[in-house]
N, C-alpha and C positions, 0 to 999 in steps of 0.2 A: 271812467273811460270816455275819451273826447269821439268825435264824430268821425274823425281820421284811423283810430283802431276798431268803431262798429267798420267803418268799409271795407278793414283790414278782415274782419271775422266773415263777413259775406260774400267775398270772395276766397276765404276757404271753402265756406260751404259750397261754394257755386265751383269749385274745383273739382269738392269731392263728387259732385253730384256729375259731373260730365267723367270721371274716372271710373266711376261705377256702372257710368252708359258705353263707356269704350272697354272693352278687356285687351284692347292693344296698350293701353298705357300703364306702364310699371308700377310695381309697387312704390318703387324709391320716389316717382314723383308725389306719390301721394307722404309721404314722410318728405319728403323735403319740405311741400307745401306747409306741411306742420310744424316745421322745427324753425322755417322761415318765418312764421308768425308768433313763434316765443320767442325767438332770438328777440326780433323788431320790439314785442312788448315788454322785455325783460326791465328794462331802464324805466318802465313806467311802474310797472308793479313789486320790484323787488328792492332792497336795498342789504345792506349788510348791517347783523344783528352783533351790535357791542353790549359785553358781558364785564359786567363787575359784582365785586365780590367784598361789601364795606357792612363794617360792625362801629357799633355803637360803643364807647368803652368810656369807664371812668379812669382818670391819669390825673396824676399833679402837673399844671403850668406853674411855669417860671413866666412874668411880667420881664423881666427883666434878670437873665441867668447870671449875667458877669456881674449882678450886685451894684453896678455904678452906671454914672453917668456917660457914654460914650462918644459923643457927643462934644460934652466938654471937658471933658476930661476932669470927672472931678465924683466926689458921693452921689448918690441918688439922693435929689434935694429933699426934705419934709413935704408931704408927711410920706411920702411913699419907700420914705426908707426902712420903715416899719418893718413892712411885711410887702412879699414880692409875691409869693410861691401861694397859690390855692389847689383847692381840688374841683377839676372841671370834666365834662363828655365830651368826647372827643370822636368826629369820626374817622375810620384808619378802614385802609385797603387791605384785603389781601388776596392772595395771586389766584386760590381756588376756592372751592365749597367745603373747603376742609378748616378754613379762616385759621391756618396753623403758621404760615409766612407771611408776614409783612411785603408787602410791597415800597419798596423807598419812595420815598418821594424828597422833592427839593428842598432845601432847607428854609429858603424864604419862603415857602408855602404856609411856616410857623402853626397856627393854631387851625387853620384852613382844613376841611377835609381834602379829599383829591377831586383833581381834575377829574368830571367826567366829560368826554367827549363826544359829538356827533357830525355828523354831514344829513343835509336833506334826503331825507329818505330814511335813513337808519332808524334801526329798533333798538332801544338799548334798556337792558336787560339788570335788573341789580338786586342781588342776592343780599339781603337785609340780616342779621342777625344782633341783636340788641343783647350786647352784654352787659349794660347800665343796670344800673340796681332799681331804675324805675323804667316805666315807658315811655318809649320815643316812637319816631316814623320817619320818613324820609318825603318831603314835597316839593316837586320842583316848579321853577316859575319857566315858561316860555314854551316846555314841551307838549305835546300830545297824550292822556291818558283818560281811561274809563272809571269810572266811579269808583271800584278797588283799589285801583293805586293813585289817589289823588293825595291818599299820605296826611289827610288834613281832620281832625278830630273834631266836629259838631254834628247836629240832628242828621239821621242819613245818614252817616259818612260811612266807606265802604270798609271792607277788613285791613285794610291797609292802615287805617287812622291812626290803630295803638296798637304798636308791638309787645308786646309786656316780657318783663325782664326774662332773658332766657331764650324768647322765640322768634322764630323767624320769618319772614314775609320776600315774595319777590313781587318789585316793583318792576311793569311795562311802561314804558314810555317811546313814543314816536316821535322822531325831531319831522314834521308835517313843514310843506312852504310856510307859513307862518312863526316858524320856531327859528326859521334862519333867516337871514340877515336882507334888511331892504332895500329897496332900489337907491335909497342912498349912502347906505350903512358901507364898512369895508369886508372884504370875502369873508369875515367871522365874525359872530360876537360875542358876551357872555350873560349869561343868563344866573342862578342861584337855584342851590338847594337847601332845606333847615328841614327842623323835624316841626312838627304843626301838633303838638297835644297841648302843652302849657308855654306857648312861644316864646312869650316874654324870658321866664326860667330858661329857657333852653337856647336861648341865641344867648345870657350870658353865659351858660356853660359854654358854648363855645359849637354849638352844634347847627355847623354850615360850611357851604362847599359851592364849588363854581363849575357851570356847567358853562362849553364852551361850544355854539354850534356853526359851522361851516357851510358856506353854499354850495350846491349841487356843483361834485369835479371841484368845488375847490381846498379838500382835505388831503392830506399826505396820509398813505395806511396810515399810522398811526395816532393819527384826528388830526395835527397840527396845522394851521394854515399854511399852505404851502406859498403866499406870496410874501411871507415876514422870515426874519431870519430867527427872530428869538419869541417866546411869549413871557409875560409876567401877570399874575394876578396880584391883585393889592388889597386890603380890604380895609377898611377907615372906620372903628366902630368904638365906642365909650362902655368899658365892661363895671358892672358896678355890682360890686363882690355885698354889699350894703344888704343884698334882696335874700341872701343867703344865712338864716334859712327863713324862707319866705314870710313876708312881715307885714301888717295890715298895707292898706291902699295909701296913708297919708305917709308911708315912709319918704324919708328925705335924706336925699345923697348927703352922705358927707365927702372931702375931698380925699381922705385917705381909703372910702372904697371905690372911687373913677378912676380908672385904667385909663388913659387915651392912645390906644394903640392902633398900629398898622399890622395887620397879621398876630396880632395876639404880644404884641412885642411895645414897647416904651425904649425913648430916653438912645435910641441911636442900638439897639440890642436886638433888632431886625438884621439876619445875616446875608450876606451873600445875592445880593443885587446888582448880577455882576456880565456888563453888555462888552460887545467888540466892537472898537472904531469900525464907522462902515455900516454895522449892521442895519438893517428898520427891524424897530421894536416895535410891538404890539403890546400894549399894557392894559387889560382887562381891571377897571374901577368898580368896585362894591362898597353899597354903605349899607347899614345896619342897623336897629336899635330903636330910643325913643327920640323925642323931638330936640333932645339936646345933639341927636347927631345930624347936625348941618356942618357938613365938610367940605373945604377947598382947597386937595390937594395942589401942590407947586412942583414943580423940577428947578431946581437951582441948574446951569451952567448951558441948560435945553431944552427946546420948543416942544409941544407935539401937535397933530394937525387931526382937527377935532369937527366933523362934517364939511370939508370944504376952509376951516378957519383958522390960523395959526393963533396960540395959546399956549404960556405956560402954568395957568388957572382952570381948574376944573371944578362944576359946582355939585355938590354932591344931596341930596335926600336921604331919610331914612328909607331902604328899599331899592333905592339905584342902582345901575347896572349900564357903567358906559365904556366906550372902546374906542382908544386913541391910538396913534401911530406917531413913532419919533425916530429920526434918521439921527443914528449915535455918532456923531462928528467930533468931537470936543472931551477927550481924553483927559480923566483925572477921575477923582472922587468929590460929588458930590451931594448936596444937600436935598433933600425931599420929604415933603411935612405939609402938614394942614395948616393953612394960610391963617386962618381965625385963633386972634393972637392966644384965649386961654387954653385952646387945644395945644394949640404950640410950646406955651409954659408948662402944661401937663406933662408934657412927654413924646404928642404925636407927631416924631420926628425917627427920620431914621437917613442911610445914606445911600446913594447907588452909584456904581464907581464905572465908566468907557474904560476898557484897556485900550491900550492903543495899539497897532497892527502888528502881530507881532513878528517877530526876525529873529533869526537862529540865535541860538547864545554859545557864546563860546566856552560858557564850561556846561558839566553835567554831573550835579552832587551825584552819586549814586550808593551811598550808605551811610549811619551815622550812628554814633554808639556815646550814649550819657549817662544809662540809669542801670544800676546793679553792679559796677565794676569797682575796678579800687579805685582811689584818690586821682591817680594819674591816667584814669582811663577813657579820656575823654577824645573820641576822636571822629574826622567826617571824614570820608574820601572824595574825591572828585577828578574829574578826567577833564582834558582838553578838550574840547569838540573841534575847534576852530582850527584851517588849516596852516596856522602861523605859532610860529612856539612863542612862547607867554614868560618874560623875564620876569615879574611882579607882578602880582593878584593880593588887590586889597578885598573882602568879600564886608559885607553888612549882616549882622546875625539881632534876631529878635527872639521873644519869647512869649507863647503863649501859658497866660495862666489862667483865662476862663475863655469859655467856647467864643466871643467876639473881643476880648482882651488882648491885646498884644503889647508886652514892652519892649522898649528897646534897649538892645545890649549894648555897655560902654566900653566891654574888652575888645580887642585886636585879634582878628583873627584873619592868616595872610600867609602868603609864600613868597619870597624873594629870590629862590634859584630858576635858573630855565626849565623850563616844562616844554616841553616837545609835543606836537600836535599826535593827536591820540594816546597819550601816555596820564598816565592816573598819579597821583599822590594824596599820601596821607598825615593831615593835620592834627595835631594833637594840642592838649591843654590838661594842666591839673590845677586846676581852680577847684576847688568843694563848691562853689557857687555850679557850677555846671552842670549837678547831682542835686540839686532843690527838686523837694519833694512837692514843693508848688509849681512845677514848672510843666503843664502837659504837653506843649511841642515847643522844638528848635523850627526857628526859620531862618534857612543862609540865602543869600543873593549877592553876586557878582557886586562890586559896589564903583572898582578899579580897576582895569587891564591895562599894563603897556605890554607889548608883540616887539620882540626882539627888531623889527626894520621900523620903532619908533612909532610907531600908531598906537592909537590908544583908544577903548572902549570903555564909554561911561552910561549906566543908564538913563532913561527919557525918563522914566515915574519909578518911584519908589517901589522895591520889591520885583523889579522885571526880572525874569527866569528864577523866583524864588521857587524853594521846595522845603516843605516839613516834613519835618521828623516828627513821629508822634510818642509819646511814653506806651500809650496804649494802643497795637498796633490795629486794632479794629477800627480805629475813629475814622469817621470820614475825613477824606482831603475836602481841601480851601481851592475854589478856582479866585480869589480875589482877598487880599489881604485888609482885614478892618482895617479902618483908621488909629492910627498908634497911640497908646496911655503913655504918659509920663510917668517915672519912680521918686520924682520930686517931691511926693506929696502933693496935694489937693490944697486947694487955693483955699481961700477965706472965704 
């Protein structure tokens, strides 16, 4: 309490004491007196208390789910074409104390646990449950905690250090002035969590997450900086499957167990890093690991501005934790990867794609039927949107056959009669190719429009107003379409 709220408190007292010597003066001013002096200190002593709900879990990663090279369109080069797929811990939200619903989280989050989030002042709250088949904890770097929940296993350490399989612990933490962002830092920044029993083990399993804290009023409810339009976390770490199961101290990497990924991902298999012309991105940087991880990440096609400096080179540490800002102008897909050329050859590459601002489309797929029917049951609907009827619609159609795979389709699919604005038609095809049991989504997109008074609508980037169809209707949607495979075969 500063010298401004004792005046504040001594002039209650010096209230009460002349109320108590008049019985002219009401009750109410005595309550007002009082609710005047919590209101004034409320912004001092309170904040609002965020609750999470994250377990510890064994799961199989995939390095690399689509099997290839995405990137360059080609095999996952030697030796990594081996073996993709390990057994790692993972941590995973869920919505209550029941840990029975997942909480989604974004897909480029990849191996990441969740965002936890704070503003100055907050309490945040996180209900631990380790269903690892060993012991974990959870330790965070930047917040405020008492010896119970510092989450970190040596002489001393409080109950929180080691959760053992099965139990559960809740961790307190205070995002304190110190935990948020400095006089020259931008309105947020990000911070780390991991589990702290056997570290080394357990950051390659994969057990870490990003905490992300806000200056005092400068959070939206639900933590996000309120002066960016997007956020992204990234995280740059070398996983070396080599330690598994753990092997004297003079073990020595070999190259087919170093991972070099961003997000748990290789070789361009990082999905869905996906900004809008216009926006300012806030990109949240972590590194990880042992002395082999000195990273620098790049943006291929954009800047970001990095204390005051423009840069598109960022230097990374084992342990980092920096926070850049980039005004997405420059519309396309491209390239983002660790500057240091073996990283690079490894795999720690991947892509991030600006759409560009978008404008109505004049058509709108709205159904699409390929898998279970007969030979000749192939068909999409789609409606005019636009208010000009449509002599000729040539459309682009792809196909997905692994979760960041897409090829591209060589058949024709199109209408050449007048379509009247807001009027629907339905396309058909009987191709057997249409009905591959390899095929998990159709993707259409406008490709061609002439408008009956001669105008004509062509896209700016591949894929604008696309929509997929999926085989399996659960799958999550694509806000941003990968970079396209060729069915040519793979190069030499």
């Amino acid at each position: 309490m500063n010298q401004r709220d004792v005046g504040k408190w001594k002039r209650l007292f010096s209230c009460r004491s002349t109320i108590r010597s008049n019985t002219k003066i009401s009750s109410c001013l005595r309550a007002f007196c009082l609710l005047s002096l919590l209101v004034s200190l409320t912004p001092v002593c309170f904040g609002t208390t965020r609750q999470y709900y994250v377990a510890a879990e064994d799961a199989d990663w995939d390095y690399a789910p689509s099997g290839r090279d995405l990137l360059h369109d080609m095999r996952l080069p030697m030796p990594w074409n081996a073996k993709t797929k390990f057994r790692k811990t993972r941590y995973v939200e869920y919505s209550d104390a029941t840990f029975s619903k997942r909480k989604p989280q974004p897909a480029w989050l990849g191996i990441l646990g969740p965002i936890i989030r704070a503003e100055v002042g907050d309490t945040v709250v996180v209900e631990f449950l380790n269903r690892s088949a060993l012991p974990h904890s959870m330790h965070p770097h930047g917040l405020h905690y008492d010896k119970e929940s510092e989450g970190s296993l040596y002489a001393g350490a409080g109950p929180g250090a080691r959760v053992p399989a099965t139990g559960r612990f809740t961790y307190r933490w205070t995002a304190d002035k110190k935990s948020g962002p400095g006089p020259n830092d931008a309105s947020s920044k990000v911070w780390m969590y991991h589990s702290h029993v056997e570290e080394e083990l357990e950051m390659n399993e994969g057990l870490m997450g990003p905490i992300i804290v806000c200056g005092k009023g400068k959070c939206r409810p639900d933590g996000s900086a309120k002066d960016v339009d997007r956020e992204l976390v990234v995280s740059f770490q070398i996983f070396d499957q080599g330690i598994y199961p753990p092997e004297s101290h003079s073990h020595i990497a070999r190259d087919q167990d170093l991972f070099h990924t961003i997000n748990g991902f290789v070789f361009g298999n990082l999905p869905e890093l996906a900004l809008r012309e216009g926006e300012k991105v806030r990109w949240y940087l972590l590194a990880m690991g042992s002395e082999k991880d000195l990273h620098t990440p790049h943006w291929h096609g954009e800047t970001v501005t990095n204390y005051g400096r423009n840069t598109d080179v960022i230097e990374l540490l084992p342990a980092s934790m920096v926070t850049v800002d980039m005004i997405a102008d420059n519309p396309g897909t491209w390239l983002f990867h660790c500057q240091v050329a073996d990283h690079m050859e490894a795999g720690m590459m991947a892509t991030y794609t600006i759409q560009a601002k978008p404008r109505s489309c004049p058509v709108r797929f709205s159904s699409g039927k390929f898998w279970g029917g007969a030979k000749s049951d192939f068909q999409i609907q789609l409606t005019n949107t636009s208010e000009k009827t449509i002599s000729r619609l040539d459309l682009g159609a792809e196909t997905f056959v692994g979760p960041s795979d897409v090829r591209p389709f060589y058949g024709e699919w199109g209408w050449s009669q007048p379509l009247q604005s807001n009027h629907s038609v339905t396309l058909r095809k009987d191709d057997e190719l249409h009905n591959s049991s390899g095929i998990q989504g159709w993707v259409f997109y406008p490709n061609h429009i002439l408008f009956s008074d001669g105008t004509v609508w062509g896209p700016r980037q591949r894929g604008e107003c696309f929509t997929v169809f999926w085989r399996d209707e659960q799958h999550p949607d694509v806000t941003v379409l990968p970079p396209p495979q060729l069915d040519a075969g793979d190069p030499d």
